[in-house]
FILUM-241552 format. One record per atom (N, C-alpha, C): residue number from 1; residue in one letter; atom name; x, y negated, z. Coordinates in steps of 0.1 Angstrom, whole numbers. Last residue first. Example, Ala and Ser with C-alpha at 12.3 -4.5 7.8 and 13.67 -1.06 7.14 Angstrom:
2
(2, S, N, (128, 22, 71))
(2, S, CA, (137, 11, 71))
(2, S, C, (129, 0, 79))
(1, A, N, (132, 57, 78))
(1, A, CA, (123, 45, 78))
(1, A, C, (132, 33, 78))
//
This chain:
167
(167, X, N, (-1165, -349, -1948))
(167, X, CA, (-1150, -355, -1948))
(167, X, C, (-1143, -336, -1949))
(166, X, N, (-1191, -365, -1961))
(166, X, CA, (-1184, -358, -1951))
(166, X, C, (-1167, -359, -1952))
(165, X, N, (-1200, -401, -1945))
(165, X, CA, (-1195, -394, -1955))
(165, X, C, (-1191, -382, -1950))
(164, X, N, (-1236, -405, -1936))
(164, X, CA, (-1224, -405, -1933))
(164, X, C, (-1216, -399, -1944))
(163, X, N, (-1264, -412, -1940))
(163, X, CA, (-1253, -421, -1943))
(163, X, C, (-1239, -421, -1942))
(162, X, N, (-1282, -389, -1952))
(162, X, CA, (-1276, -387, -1944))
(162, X, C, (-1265, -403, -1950))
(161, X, N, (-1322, -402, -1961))
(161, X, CA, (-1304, -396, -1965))
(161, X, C, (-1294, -397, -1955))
(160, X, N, (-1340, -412, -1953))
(160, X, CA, (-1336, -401, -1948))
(160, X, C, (-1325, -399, -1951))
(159, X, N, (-1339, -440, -1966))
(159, X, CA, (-1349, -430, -1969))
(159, X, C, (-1342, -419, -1966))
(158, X, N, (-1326, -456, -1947))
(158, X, CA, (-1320, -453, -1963))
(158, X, C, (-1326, -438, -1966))
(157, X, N, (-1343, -465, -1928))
(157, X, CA, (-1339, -475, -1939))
(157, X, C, (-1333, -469, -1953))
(156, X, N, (-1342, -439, -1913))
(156, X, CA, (-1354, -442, -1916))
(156, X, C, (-1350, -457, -1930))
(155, X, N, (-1317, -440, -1907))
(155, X, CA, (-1319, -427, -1914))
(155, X, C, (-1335, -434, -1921))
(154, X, N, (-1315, -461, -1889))
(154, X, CA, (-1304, -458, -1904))
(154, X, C, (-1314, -450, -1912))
(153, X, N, (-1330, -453, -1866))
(153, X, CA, (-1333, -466, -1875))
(153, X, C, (-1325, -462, -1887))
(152, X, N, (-1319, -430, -1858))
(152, X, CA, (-1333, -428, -1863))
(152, X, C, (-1333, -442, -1872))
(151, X, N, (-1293, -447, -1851))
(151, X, CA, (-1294, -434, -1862))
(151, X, C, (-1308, -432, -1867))
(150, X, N, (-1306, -461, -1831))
(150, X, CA, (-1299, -468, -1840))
(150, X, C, (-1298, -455, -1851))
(149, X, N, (-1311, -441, -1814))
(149, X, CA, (-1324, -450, -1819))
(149, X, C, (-1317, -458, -1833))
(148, X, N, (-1288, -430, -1803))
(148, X, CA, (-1299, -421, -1813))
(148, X, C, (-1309, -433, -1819))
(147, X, N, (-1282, -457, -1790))
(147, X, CA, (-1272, -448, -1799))
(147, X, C, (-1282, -441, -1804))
(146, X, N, (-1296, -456, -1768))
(146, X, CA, (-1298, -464, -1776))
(146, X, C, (-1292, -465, -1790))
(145, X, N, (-1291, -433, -1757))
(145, X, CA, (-1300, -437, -1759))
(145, X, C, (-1305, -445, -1772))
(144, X, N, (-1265, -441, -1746))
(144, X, CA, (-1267, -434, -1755))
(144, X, C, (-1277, -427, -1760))
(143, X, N, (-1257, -460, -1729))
(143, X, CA, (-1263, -466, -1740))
(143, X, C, (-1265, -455, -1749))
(142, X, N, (-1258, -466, -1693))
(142, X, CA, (-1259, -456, -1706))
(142, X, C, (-1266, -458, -1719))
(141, X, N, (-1237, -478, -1668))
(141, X, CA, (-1243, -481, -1680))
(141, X, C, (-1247, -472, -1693))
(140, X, N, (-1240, -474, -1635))
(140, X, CA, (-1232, -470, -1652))
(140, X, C, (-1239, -472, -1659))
(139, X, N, (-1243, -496, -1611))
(139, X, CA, (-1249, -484, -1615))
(139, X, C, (-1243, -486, -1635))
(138, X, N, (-1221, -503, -1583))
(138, X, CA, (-1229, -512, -1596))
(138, X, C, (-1229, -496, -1604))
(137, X, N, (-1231, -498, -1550))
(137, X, CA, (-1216, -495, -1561))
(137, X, C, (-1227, -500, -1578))
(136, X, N, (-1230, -522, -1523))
(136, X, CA, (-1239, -510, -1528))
(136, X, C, (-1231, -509, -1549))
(135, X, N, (-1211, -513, -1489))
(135, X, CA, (-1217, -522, -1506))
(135, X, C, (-1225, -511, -1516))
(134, X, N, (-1209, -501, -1472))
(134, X, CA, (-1211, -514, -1469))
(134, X, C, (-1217, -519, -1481))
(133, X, N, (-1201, -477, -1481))
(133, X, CA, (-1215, -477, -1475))
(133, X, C, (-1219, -491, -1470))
(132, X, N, (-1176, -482, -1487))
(132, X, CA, (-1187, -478, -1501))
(132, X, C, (-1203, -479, -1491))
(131, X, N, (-1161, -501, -1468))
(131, X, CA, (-1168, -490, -1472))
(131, X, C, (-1177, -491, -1479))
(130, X, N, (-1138, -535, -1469))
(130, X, CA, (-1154, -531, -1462))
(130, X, C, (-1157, -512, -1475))
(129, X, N, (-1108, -531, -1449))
(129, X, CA, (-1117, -537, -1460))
(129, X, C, (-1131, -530, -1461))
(128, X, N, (-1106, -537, -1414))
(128, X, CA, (-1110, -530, -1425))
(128, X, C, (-1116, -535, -1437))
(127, X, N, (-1106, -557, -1393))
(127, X, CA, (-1092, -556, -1399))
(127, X, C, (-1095, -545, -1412))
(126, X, N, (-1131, -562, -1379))
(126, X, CA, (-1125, -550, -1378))
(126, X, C, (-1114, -549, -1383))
(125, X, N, (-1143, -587, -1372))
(125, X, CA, (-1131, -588, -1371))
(125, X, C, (-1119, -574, -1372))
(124, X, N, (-1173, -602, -1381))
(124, X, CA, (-1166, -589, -1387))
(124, X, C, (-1147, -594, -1384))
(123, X, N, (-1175, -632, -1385))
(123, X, CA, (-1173, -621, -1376))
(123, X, C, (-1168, -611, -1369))
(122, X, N, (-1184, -641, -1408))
(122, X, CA, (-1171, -643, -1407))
(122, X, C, (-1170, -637, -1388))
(121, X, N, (-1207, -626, -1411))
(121, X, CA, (-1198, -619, -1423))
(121, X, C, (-1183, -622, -1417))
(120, X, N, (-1219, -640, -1400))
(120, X, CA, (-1222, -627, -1391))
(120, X, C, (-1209, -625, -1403))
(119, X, N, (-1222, -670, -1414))
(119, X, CA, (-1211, -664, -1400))
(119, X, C, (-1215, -650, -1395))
(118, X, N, (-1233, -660, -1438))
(118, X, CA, (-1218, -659, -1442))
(118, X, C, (-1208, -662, -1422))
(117, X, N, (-1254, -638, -1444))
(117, X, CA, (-1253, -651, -1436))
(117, X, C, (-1240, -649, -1435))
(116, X, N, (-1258, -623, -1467))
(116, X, CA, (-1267, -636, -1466))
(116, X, C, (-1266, -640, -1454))
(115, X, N, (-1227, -627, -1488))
(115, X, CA, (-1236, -619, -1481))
(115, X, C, (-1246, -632, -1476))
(114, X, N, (-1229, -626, -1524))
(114, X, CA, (-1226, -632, -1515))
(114, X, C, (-1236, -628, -1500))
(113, X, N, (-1213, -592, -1535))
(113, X, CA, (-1222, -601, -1534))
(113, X, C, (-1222, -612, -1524))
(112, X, N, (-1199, -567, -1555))
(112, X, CA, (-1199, -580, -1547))
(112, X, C, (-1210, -588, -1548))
(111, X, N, (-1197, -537, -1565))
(111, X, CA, (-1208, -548, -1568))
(111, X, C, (-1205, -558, -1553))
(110, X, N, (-1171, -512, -1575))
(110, X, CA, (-1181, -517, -1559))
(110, X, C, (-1185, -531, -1561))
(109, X, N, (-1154, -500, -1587))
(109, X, CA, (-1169, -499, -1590))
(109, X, C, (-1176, -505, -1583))
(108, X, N, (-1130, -512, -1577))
(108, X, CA, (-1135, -517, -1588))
(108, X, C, (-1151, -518, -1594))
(107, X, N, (-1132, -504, -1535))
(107, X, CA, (-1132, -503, -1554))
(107, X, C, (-1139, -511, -1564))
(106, X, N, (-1118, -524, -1517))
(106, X, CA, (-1124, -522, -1521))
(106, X, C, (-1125, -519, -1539))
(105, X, N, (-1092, -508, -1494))
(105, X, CA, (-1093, -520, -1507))
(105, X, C, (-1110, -515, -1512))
(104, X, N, (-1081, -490, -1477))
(104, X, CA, (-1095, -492, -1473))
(104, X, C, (-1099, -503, -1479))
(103, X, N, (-1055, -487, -1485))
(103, X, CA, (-1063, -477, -1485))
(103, X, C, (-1077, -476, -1484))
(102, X, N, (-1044, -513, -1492))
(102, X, CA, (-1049, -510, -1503))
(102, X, C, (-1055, -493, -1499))
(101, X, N, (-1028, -519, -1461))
(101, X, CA, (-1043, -528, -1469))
(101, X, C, (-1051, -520, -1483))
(100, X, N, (-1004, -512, -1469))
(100, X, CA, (-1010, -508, -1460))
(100, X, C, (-1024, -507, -1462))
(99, X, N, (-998, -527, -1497))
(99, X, CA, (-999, -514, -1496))
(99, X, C, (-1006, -511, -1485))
(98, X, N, (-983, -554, -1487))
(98, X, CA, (-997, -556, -1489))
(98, X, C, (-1007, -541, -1491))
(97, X, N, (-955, -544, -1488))
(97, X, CA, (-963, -549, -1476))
(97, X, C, (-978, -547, -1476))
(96, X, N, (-940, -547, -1507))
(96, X, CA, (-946, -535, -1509))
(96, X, C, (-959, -541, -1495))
(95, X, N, (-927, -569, -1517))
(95, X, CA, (-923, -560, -1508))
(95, X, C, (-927, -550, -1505))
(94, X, N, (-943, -579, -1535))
(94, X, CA, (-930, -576, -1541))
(94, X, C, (-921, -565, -1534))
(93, X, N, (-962, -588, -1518))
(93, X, CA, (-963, -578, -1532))
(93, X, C, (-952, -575, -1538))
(92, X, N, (-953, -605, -1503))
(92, X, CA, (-959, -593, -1502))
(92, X, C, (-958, -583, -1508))
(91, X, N, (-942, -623, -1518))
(91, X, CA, (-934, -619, -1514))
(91, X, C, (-939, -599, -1508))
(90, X, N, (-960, -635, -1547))
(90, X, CA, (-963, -632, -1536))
(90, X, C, (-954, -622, -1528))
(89, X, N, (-952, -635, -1577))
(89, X, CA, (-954, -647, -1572))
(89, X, C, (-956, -643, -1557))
(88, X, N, (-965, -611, -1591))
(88, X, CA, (-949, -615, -1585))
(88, X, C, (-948, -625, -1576))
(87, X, N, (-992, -600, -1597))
(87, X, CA, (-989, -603, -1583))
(87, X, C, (-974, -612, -1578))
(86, X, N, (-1002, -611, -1632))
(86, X, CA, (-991, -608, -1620))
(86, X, C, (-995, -612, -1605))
(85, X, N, (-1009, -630, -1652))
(85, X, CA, (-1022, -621, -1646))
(85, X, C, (-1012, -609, -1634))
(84, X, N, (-988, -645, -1651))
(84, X, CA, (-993, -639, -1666))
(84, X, C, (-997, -625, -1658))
(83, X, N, (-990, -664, -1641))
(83, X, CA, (-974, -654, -1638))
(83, X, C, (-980, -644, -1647))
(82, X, N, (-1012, -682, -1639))
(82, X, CA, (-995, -685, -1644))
(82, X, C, (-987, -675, -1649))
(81, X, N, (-1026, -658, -1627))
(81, X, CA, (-1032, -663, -1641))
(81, X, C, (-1016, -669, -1650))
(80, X, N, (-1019, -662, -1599))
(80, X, CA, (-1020, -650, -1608))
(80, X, C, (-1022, -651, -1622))
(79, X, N, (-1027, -690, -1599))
(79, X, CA, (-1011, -687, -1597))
(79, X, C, (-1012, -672, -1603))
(78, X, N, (-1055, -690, -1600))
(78, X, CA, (-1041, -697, -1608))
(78, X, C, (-1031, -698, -1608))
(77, X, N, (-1060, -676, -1577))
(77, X, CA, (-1058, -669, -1591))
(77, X, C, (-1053, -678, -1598))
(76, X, N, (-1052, -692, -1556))
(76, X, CA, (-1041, -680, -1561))
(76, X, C, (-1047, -672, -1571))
(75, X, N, (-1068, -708, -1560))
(75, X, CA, (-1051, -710, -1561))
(75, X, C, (-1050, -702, -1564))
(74, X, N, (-1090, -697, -1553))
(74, X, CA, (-1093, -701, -1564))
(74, X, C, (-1080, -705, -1570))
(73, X, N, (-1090, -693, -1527))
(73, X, CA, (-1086, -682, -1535))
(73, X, C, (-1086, -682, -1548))
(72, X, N, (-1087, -715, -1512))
(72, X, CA, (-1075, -707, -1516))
(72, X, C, (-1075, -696, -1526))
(71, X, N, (-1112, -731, -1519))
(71, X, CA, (-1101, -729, -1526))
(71, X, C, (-1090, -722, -1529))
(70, X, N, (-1123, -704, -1502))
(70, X, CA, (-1121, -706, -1516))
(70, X, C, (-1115, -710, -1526))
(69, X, N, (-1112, -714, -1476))
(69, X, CA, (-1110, -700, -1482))
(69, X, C, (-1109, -699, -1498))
(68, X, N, (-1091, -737, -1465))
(68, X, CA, (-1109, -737, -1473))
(68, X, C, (-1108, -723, -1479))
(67, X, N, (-1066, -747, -1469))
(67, X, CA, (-1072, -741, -1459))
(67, X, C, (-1088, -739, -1457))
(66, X, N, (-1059, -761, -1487))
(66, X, CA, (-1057, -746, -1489))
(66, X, C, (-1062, -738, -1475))
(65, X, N, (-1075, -781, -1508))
(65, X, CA, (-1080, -783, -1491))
(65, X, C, (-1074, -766, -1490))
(64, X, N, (-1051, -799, -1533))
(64, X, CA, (-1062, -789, -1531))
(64, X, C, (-1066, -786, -1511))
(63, X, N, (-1028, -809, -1536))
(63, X, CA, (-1041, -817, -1533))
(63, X, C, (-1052, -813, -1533))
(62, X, N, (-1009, -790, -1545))
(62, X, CA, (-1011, -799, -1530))
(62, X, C, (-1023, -806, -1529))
(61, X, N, (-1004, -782, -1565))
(61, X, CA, (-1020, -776, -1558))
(61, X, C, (-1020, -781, -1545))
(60, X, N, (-989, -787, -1580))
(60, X, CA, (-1000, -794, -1583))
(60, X, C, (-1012, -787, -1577))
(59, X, N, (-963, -774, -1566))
(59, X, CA, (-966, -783, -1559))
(59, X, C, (-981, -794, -1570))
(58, X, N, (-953, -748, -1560))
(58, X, CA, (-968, -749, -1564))
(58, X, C, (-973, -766, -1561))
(57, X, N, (-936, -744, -1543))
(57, X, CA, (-934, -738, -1551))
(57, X, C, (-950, -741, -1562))
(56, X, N, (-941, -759, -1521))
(56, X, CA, (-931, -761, -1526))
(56, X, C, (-930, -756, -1541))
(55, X, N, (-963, -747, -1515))
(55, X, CA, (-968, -760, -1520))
(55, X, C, (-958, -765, -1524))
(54, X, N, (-981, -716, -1509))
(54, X, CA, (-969, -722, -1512))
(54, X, C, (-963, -733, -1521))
(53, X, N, (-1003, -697, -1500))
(53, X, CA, (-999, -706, -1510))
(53, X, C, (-990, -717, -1505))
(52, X, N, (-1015, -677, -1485))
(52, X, CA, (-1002, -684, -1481))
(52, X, C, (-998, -687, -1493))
(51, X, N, (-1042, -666, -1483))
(51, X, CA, (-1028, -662, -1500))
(51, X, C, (-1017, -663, -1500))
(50, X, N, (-1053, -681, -1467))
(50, X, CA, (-1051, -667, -1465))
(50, X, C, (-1043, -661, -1474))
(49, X, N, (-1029, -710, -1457))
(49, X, CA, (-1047, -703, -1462))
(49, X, C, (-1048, -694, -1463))
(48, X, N, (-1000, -718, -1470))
(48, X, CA, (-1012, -725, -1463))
(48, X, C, (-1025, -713, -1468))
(47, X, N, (-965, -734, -1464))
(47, X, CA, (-974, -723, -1470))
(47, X, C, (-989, -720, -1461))
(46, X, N, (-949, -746, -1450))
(46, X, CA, (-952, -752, -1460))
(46, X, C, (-961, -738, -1471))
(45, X, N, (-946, -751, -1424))
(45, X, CA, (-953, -755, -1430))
(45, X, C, (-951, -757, -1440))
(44, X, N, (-924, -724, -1424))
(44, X, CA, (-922, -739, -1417))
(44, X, C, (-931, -752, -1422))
(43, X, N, (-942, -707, -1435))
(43, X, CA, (-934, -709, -1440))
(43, X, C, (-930, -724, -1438))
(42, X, N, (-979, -713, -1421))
(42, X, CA, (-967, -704, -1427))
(42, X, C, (-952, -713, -1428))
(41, X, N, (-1006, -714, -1412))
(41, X, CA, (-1002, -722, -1418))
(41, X, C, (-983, -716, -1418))
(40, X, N, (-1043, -702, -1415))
(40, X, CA, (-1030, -705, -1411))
(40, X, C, (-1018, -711, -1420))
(39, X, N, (-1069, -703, -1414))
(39, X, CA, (-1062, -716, -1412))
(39, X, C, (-1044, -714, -1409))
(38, X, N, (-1080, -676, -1427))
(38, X, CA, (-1080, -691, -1436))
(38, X, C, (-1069, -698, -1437))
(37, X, N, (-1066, -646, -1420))
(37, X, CA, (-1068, -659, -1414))
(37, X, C, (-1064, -671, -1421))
(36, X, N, (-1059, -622, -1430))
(36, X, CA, (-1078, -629, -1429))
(36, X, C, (-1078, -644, -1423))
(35, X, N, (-1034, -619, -1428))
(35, X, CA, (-1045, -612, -1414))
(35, X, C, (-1053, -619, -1416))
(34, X, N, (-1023, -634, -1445))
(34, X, CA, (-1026, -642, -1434))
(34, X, C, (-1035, -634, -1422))
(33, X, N, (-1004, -618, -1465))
(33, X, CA, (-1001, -626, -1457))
(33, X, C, (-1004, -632, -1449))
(32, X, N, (-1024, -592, -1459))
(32, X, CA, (-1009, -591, -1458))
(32, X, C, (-1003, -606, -1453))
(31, X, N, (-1049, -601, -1468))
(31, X, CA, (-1044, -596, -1460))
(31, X, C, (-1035, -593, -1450))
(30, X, N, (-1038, -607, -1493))
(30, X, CA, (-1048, -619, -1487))
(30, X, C, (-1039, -614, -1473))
(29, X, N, (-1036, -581, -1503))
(29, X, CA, (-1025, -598, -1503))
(29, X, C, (-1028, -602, -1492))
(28, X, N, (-1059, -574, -1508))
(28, X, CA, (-1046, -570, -1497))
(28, X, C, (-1038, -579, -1494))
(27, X, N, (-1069, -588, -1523))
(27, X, CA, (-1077, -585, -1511))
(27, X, C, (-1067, -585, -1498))
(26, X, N, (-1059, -586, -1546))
(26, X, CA, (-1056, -595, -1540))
(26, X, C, (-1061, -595, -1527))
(25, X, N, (-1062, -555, -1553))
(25, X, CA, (-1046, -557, -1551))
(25, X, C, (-1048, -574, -1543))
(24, X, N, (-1089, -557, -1556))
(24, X, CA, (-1086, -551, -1546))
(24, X, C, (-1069, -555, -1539))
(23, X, N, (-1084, -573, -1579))
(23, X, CA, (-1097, -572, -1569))
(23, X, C, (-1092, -568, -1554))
(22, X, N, (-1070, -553, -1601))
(22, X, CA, (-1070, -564, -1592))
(22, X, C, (-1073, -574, -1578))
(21, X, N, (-1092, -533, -1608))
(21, X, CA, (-1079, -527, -1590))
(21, X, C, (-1075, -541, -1588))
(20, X, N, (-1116, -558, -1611))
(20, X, CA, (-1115, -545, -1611))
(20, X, C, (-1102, -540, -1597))
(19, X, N, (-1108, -591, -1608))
(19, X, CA, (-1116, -584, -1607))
(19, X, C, (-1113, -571, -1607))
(18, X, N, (-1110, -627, -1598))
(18, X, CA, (-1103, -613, -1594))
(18, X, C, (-1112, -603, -1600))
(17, X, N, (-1124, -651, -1594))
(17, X, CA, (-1121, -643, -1608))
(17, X, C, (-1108, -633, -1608))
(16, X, N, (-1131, -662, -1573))
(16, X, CA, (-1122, -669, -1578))
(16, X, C, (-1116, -663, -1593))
(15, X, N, (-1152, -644, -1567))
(15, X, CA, (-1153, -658, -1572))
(15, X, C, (-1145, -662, -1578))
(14, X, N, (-1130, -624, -1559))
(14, X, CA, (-1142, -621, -1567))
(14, X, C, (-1147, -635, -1576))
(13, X, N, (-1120, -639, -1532))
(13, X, CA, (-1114, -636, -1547))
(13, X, C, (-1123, -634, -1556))
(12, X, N, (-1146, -641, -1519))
(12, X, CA, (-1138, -653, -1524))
(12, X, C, (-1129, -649, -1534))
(11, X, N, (-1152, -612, -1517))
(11, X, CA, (-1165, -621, -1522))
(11, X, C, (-1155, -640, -1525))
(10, X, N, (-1134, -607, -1499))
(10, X, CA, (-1138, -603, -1514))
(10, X, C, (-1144, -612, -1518))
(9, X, N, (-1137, -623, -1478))
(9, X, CA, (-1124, -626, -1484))
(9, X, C, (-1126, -618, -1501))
(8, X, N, (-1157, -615, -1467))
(8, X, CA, (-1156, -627, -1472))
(8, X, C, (-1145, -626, -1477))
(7, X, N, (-1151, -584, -1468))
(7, X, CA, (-1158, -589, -1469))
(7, X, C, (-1162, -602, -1475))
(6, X, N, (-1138, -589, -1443))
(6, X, CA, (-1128, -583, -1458))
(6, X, C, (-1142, -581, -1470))
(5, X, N, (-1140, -619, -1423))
(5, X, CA, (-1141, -603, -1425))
(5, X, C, (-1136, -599, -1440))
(4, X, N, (-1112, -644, -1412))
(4, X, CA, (-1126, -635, -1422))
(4, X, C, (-1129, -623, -1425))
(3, X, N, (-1101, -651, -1382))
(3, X, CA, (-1102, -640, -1390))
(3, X, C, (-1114, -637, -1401))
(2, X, N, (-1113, -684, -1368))
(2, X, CA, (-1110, -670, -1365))
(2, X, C, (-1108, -663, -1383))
(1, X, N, (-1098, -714, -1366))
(1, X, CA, (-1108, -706, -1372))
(1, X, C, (-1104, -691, -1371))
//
């Protein structure tokens, strides 16, 4: 199987419940250990799928398909989740390696989605995590709005009086 774009490989951690700089920090991983590449297979066979999960070290995830993007990526948040929401567990990350990868990481702000045809997605062999112009960035939330309405409401229930204490 060829190289997943950075792209699919978001949109699998993402799933797998990666999220914010995390998100980004497993992307790289990914990256780092397998170049995007699902099927590879590592560490005198015994490390497997873009995370290079490690079945010696991980051995109730043998019976998982680690060469399935997903699942892989759904291991290695269980292995991030073990090591108490940690990268340690990944030689990459320890090594600094996965760094390269984290300049063109996708931001925290940046809205994942599943794309709508997943082989043009698995394509994409640029080696680049995908640009703010690839994704469209999730819009800020402003509740302060809704904040003055809640005051008008107060003020209106306790017959105008100011509810606050002064101080």
């Amino acid at each position: 199987m060829a190289s997943l774009s950075i792209s699919a490989i978001t949109q699998a951690a993402a799933n797998a419940g990666f999220t914010g700089a995390d998100l980004s920090t497993a992307v790289a991983i990914a990256l780092a250990e397998s170049s995007g590449n699902p099927s590879i297979i590592g560490d005198q066979g015994n490390s497997f799928g873009l995370w290079q999960i490690n079945v010696p070290s991980h051995p109730s995830l043998a019976s998982a398909n680690l060469l399935d993007p997903q699942a892989n990526a759904d291991a290695a948040f269980a292995i991030y989740q073990a090591a108490g929401n940690s990268f340690q567990p990944w030689t990459t990350y320890n090594s600094g390696a996965y760094q390269q990868y984290m300049g063109a990481a996708p931001s925290p702000a940046i809205s994942i989605q599943a794309p709508a045809d997943t082989s043009a997605a698995a394509a994409d062999d640029s080696g680049l995590l995908p640009s703010v112009a690839q994704t469209s960035l999730a819009p800020a939330q402003d509740y302060s709005g809704l904040f003055v309405w809640v005051l008008i409401a107060a003020g209106i229930f306790f017959g105008g009086r100011y509810i606050f204490a002064e101080t």
